[in-house]
Structure formats: C-alpha cells, structure tokens
N, C-alpha and C positions, 0 to 999 in steps of 0.2 A: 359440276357446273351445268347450269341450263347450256341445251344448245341452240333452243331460240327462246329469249326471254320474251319477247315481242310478236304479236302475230297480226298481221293485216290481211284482211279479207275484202273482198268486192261483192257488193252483188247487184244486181238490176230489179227493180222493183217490177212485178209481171203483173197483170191482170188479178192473177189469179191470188195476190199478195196483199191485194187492194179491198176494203171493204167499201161499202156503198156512198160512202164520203171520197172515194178517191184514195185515202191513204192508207199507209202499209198497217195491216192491223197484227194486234198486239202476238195473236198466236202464230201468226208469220215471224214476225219478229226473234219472239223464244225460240222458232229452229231455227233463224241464223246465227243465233248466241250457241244455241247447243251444236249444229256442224263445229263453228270457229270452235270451240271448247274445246271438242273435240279429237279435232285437227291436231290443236297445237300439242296436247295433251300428247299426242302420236309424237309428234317431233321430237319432242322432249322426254320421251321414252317411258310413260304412263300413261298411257291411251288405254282405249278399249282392249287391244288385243294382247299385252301386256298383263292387263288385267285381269282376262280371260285364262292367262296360262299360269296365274294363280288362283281361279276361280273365283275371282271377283268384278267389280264391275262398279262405276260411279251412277250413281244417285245425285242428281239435285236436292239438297236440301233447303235453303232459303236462298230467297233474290229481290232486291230492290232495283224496278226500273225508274227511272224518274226522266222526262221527256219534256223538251223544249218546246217542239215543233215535232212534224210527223212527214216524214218521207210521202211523195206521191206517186200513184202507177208513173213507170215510165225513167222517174230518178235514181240515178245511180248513189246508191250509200257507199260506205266504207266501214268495217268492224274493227278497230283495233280490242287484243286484249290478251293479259298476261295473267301470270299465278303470283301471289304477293306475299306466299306465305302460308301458314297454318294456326288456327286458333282453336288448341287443344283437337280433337279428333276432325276438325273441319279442313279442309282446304281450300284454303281462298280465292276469287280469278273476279278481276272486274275488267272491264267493257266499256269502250268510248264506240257511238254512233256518231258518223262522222261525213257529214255536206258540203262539198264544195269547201272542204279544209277546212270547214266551221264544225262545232261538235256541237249538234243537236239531241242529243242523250249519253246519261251515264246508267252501267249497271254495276251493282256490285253481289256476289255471289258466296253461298255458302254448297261445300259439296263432300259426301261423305263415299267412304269405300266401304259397298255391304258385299258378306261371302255369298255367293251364287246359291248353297244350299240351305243356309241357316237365314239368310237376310239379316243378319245382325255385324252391327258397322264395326269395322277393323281400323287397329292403328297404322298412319300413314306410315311409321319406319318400317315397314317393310315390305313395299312397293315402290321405289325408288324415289321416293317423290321430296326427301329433305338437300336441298341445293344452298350454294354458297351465294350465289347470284340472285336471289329472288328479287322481285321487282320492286323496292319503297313506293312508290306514284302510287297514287289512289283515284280511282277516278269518285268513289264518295267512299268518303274517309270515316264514316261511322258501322259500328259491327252489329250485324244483325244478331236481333232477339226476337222471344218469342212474341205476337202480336193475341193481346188479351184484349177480351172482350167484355164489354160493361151492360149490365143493363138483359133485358130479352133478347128471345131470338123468333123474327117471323120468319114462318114457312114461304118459301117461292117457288121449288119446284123439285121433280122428281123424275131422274134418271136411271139410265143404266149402262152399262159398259160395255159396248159393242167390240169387235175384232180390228176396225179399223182406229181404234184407239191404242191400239198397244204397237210397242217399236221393236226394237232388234232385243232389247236384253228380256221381251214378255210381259213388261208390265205398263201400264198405262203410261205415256208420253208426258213429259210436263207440261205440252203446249196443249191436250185436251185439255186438261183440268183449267187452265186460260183461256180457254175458248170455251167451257161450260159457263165460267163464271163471267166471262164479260157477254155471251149471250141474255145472261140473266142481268145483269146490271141493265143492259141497254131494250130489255122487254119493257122494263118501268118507263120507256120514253124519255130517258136520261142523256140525252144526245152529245150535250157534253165532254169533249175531251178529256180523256184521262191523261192527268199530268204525272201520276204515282200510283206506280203497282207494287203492292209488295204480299207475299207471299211464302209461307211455312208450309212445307210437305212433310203431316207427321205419320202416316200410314202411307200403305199401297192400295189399289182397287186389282181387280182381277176381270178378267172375261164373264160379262155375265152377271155382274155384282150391280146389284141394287144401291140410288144413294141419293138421299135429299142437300136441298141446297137450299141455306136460311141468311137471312140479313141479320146485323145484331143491330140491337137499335141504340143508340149512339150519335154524340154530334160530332164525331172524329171522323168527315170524309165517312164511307162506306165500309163494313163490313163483311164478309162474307163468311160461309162455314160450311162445307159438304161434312156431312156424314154418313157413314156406311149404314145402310137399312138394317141389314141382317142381325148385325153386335151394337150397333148404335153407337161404331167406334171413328173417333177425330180422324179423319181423310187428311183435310188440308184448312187453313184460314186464310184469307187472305182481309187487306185494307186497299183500299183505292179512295186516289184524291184529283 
C-alpha cells in the first residue's frame, strides 16, 4: 500500500522564479514538479535513493503542462501530486498547481527507470513501485504520446551543454532543456503566454555536447526539436500552445 498517496507542497514564488513579465517561469516551475516528484517518490519508498541501491535512477520521460493563469513574484502556490499507475514500462504521476484553493494548472507525467550503467529502461516490478492504492483522479486524463512533426524544420539556434546544466544523477536537467527551448520561442518576440507545454525526452545530452534547436513548420501551436550536433541524433520535441 502507498504510504502517502497524496503529496502537498508549498512554495513562495522569489524573484529569482519570476521572469521579466513578473510571473513564475516555466523552467522554475519543472523544478517544483521534479522536488514534489521526488519527495513523494521518497515517502513512498521509490525515490532517488532507493533507486540508487539498485543502480538506478528516474528519468522524465514526457509531460504535459497546461496553465490557466501564471503565479506572480511574491505568490504563494501549492503543488499537489500523486502516482496513478503505470502504462506498460512508464510510471505515471500528475500534478495540480494550486491558488488560493483555486487550481490554476494541471500536469500530467510520464517517467521511466533507466540502469545507472547501461541507461536502458527497466521494468517497474522490481523496484517497489506496483501498489494496491494507486491514485484513480487524473488531473488530465489523456496519456501521453509521441508528438510528430509535419511539414520542415527551420534552424534557430545552436547550443551547447555547459556544467551548470547537469543535476545530481549527471545528465542534463529537464528544466534546461525548458529553458533552451522557451528562450528560443520567446527570441521570435512571441510574448504571448504559453497556455501548453508539452514535451518528449527521447535521448540524453552530456557535458560539452553540441546541439541545434529547429522549429517545425506547422499550424498546430509551435514546434520544437533539439538535436544533437555530433550523431544528428533526436534530443527532445516538444509542441507549445
């Protein structure tokens, strides 16, 4: 049985959370979803260090944010968010962003268990992670796929992967890669609120790794697509609405 099915988190929106509009920007956001995740993940006795003493370790794999409204420097939010389940090798966990007892965002998450030496993803039964209790509630009820692209791809720009990019397990953070690509969306003078972020991590980057960033052209909302310089191999896609 879960021991906490439910996780609520607090945070205070600081300065330093706030982009030039006042509000809490996006790749703030991703590390309050990945603390809560991984908090709870701890309670529940699948966390990081758990997973560490089978040499493994969680990976985001996809995520849908979708946003009402946007928290401002100074407001106090609320994170609720639970595990729902598993969908064939994935495990599921979504996310209510929560104001003044109002819920101004949901997210819903895909997350996989890769081996520490091999990086190739493990089945959940055998890191404790199948429970009797899992959570029915959905805060968005549709399951992530993979996000295909129509049409070309223009070039926008070209990076590379510094040290302050990378977190505790050594590979790049999910919240750079949100923060490369909403840099880049909001270079075009796009100032526009993003209402939906959604997002597929099908590689890793590394320290040092070269990697361009392309739009696809398309009338679906935005596109996006890093790919690695060196192999010319799929990084991540994302769409934004």
């Amino acid at each position: 049985m879960l021991k906490h099915p439910f996780g609520e988190y607090k945070f205070d929106i600081k300065s330093y959370n706030a982009g030039k509009d006042g509000n809490l920007t996006l790749p703030s956001l991703f590390l309050f979803l990945q603390e809560c995740a991984w908090d709870n993940a701890r309670l529940n006795d699948f966390g990081y260090e758990f997973l560490k003493s089978k040499n493994a370790f969680w990976v985001l794999s996809r995520i849908l944010v979708q946003m009402d409204k946007y928290p401002v420097w100074k407001d106090e939010i609320k994170i609720k968010t639970w595990p729902k389940g598993t969908d064939g090798i994935f495990a599921l966990r979504d996310f209510e962003i929560i104001e003044k007892e109002n819920v101004i965002g949901r997210v819903t998450t895909s997350w996989l268990i890769l081996d520490i030496d091999t990086k190739r993803p493990q089945k959940l039964d055998g890191f404790n992670f199948f429970h009797e209790n899992f959570i029915k509630e959905e805060a968005i009820a549709e399951r992530l796929g993979k996000i295909n692209f129509t049409g070309g791809l223009e070039k926008l720009d070209v990076r590379k992967v510094y040290y302050s990019d990378l977190d505790i397990n050594k590979h790049v953070n999910n919240a750079s890669y949100v923060k490369w690509v909403v840099d880049t969306h909001f270079a075009e003078k796009n100032f526009q609120q993003i209402n939906e972020f959604e997002i597929n991590f099908i590689s890793e980057l590394a320290l040092n790794d070269e990697f361009t960033l392309y739009q696809g052209q398309n009338t679906e909302g935005k596109k996006f697509y890093v790919i690695k310089n060196e192999k010319g191999q799929d990084v991540c896609k994302v769409s934004i609405k």
